[in-house]
C-alpha positions in Angstrom: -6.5 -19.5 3.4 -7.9 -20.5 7.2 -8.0 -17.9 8.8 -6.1 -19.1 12.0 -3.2 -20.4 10.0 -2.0 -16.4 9.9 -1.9 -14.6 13.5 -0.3 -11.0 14.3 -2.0 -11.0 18.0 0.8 -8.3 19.5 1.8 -7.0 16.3 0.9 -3.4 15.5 0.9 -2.4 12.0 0.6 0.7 10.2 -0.9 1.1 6.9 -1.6 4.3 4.8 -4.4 5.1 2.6 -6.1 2.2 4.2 -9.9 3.9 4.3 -11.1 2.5 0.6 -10.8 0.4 -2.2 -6.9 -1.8 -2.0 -5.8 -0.4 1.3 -9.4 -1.0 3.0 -9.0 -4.8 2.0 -5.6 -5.1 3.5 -6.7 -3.1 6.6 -9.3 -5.7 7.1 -7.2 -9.2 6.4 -4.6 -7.8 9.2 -7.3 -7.1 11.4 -8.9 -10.7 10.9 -5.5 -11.9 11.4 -5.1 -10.1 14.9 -3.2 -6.9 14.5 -3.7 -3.3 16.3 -4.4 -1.3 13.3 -2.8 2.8 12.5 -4.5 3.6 9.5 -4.2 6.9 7.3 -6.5 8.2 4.9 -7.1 11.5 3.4 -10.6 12.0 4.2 -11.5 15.1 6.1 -11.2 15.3 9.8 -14.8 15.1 10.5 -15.0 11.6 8.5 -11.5 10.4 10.4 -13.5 10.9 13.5 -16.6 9.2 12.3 -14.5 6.3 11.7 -12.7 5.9 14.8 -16.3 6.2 16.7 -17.2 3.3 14.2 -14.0 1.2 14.5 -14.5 1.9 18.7 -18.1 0.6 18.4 -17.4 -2.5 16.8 -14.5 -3.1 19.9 -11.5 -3.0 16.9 -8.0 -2.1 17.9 -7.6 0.2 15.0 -7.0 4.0 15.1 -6.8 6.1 11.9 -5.3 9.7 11.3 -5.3 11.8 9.0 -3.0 12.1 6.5 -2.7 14.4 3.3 1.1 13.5 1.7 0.6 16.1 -0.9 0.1 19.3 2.0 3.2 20.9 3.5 3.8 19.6 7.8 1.6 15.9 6.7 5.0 14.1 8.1 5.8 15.5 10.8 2.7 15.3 12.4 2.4 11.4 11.4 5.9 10.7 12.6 4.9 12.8 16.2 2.1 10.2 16.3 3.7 7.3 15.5 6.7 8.1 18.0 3.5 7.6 20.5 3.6 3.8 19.8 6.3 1.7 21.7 6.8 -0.7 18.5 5.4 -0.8 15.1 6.2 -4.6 13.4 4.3 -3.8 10.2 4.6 -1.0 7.3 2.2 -0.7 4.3 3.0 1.7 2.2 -0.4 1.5 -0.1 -1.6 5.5 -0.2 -1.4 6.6 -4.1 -3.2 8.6 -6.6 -3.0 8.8 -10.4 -3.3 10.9 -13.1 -3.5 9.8 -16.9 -2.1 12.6 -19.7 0.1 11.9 -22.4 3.5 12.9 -21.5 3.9 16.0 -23.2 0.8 17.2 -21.6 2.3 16.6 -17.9 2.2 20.0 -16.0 5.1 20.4 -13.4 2.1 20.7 -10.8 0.8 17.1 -11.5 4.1 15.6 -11.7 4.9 17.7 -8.1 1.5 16.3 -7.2 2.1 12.1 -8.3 5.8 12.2 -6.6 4.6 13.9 -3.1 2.2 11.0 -2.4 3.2 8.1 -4.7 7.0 8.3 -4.2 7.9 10.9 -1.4 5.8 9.6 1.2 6.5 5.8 1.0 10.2 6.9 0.9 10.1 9.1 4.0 7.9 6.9 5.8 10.6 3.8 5.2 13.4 6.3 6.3 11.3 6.4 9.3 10.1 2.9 9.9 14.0 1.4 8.9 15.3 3.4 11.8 12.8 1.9 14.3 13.0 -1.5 13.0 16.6 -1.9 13.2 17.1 -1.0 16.8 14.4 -4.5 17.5 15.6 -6.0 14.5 12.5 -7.4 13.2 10.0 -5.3 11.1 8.1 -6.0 7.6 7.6 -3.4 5.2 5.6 -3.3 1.9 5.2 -0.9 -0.9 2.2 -1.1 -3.0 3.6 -1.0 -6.3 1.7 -1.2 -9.6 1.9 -3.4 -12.9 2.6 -0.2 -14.3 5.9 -0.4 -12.8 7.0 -3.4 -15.4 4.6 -2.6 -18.1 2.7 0.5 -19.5 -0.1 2.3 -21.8 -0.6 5.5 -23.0 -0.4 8.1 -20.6 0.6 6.5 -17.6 4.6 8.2 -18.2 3.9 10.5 -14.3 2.5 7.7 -12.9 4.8 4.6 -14.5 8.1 7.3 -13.1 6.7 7.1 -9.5 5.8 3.3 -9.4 9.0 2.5 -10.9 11.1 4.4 -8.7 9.2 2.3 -5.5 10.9 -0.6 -7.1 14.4 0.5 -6.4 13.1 1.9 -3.1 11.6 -1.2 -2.1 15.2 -3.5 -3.2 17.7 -1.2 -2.0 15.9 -1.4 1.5 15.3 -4.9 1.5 19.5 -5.1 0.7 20.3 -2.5 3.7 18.2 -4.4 6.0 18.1 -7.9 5.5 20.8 -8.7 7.9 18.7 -6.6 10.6 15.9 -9.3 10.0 13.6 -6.4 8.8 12.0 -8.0 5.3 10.8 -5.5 2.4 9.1 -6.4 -0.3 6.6 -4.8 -3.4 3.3 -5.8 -4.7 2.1 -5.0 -7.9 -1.4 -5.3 -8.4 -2.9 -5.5 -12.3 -6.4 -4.5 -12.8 -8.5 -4.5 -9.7 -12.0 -4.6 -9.1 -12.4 -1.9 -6.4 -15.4 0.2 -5.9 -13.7 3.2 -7.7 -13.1 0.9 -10.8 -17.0 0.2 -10.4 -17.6 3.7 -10.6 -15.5 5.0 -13.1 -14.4 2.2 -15.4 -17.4 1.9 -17.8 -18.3 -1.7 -17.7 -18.1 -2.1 -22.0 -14.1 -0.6 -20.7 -13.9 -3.5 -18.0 -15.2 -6.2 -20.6 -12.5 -5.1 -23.5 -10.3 -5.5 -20.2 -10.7 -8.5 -19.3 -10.6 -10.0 -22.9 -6.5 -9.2 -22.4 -6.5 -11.1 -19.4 -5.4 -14.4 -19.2 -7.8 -15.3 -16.3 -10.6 -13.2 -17.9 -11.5 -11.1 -14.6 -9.8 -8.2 -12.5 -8.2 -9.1 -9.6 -10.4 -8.3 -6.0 -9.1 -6.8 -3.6 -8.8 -9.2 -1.1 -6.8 -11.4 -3.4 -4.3 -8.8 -3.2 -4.4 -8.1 0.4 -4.1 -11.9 1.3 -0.3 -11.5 -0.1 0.4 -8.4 1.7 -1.7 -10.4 4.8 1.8 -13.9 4.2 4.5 -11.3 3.2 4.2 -9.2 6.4 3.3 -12.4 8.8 5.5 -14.8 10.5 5.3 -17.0 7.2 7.8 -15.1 5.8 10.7 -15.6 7.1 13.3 -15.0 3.7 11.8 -13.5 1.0 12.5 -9.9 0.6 13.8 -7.3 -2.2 10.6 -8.8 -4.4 8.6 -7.0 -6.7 5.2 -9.6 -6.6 3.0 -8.9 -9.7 -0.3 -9.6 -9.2 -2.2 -9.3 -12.8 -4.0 -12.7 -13.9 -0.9 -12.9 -16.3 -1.3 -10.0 -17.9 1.8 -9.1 -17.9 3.3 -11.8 -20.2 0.8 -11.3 -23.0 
């Protein structure tokens, strides 16, 4: 896609967990495209600051704040920033963690754990983000879903619950606020070939993988930030209430 086809100039958006791997990629194709940048990321306050001296170097319009969704008081001191931007046009809810047991071994703490920051926070930050976006009528929102919402494999039952319930978040939304021209959609990404997948994913693991992959590879991150990148831009003007699963056809096999 040229990258002048696609241009948020005077847009701000907001994206969390936007400091690695899925939501890094996104961070940087809305960036490219023009946008003023909130990012949060979980990362200690030191490295926060390290990369807003680094994003200030480079001349980017991009500030990032820390944000743990799993520790008591993280809302209410994101909201109190965001309340210091006059407009936000663009929501990404991307932040999200995992944790693979078989069902009967899911502890109440790691269930707790997988709803605060999969589920709760996207939830409460659309509560927040519907209430601004109504009063301009205009906003884009999108939840970062997971294949795992429409499919499954042993012990992903926490983690399937969570991405599942973004689903209905992310239609029931899109129904309440269509007619305020505020557009909310899902993307599910399949297997993605992130630097945390390098790391931990053994690559004999990654080959087997791929072998159940129609397209024989894992999806890069950029090809999944390139959707976020049309559904949130001036593109879209009608699609919304969409669960977009991003898997190589993986899903249909």
């Amino acid at each position: 896609m040229p990258a002048n086809i696609i241009d948020l100039k005077g847009k701000t958006a907001f994206i969390t967990g936007g400091t690695m791997g899925i939501g890094a990629a996104i961070v940087e194709e809305l960036r490219h495209a023009g946008a003023a940048l909130i990012i949060t990321g979980a990362e200690n306050q030191d490295t926060i600051d390290k990369m807003n001296d680094e994003a200030g170097k480079k001349g980017y319009n991009m500030h990032y704040i820390r944000a743990d969704f799993s520790q008591d008081g993280a809302f209410e001191n994101l909201f109190s920033v965001l309340d210091s931007y006059p407009r936000i046009d663009i929501c990404v809810n991307n932040a999200g963690t995992n944790r693979n047991n078989p069902v009967e071994e899911v502890t109440a703490a790691d269930f707790d754990f997988l709803l605060e920051i999969n589920l709760k926070a996207p939830f409460r930050i659309t509560q927040y983000m519907s209430r601004r976006m109504k009063k301009v009528s205009c906003g884009r929102i999108v939840n970062i879903a997971s294949i795992w919402s429409v499919n499954t494999r042993p012990g992903r039952s926490a983690y399937a619950v969570t991405k599942s319930a973004i689903i209905g978040l992310t239609k029931t939304a899109a129904v309440e606020l269509a007619s305020y021209n505020v557009l909310v959609n899902a993307v599910s990404p399949g297997f993605t070939m992130t630097e945390l997948t390098k790391k931990t994913v053994p690559e004999k693991e990654i080959r087997e993988l791929q072998e159940l992959i129609p397209a024989k590879r894992f999806a890069e991150p950029h090809e999944i930030a390139k959707t976020v990148l049309f559904l949130v831009s001036d593109l879209n003007t009608y699609i919304t209430a969409q669960n977009i699963i991003i898997d190589g056809g993986f899903t249909n096999v």
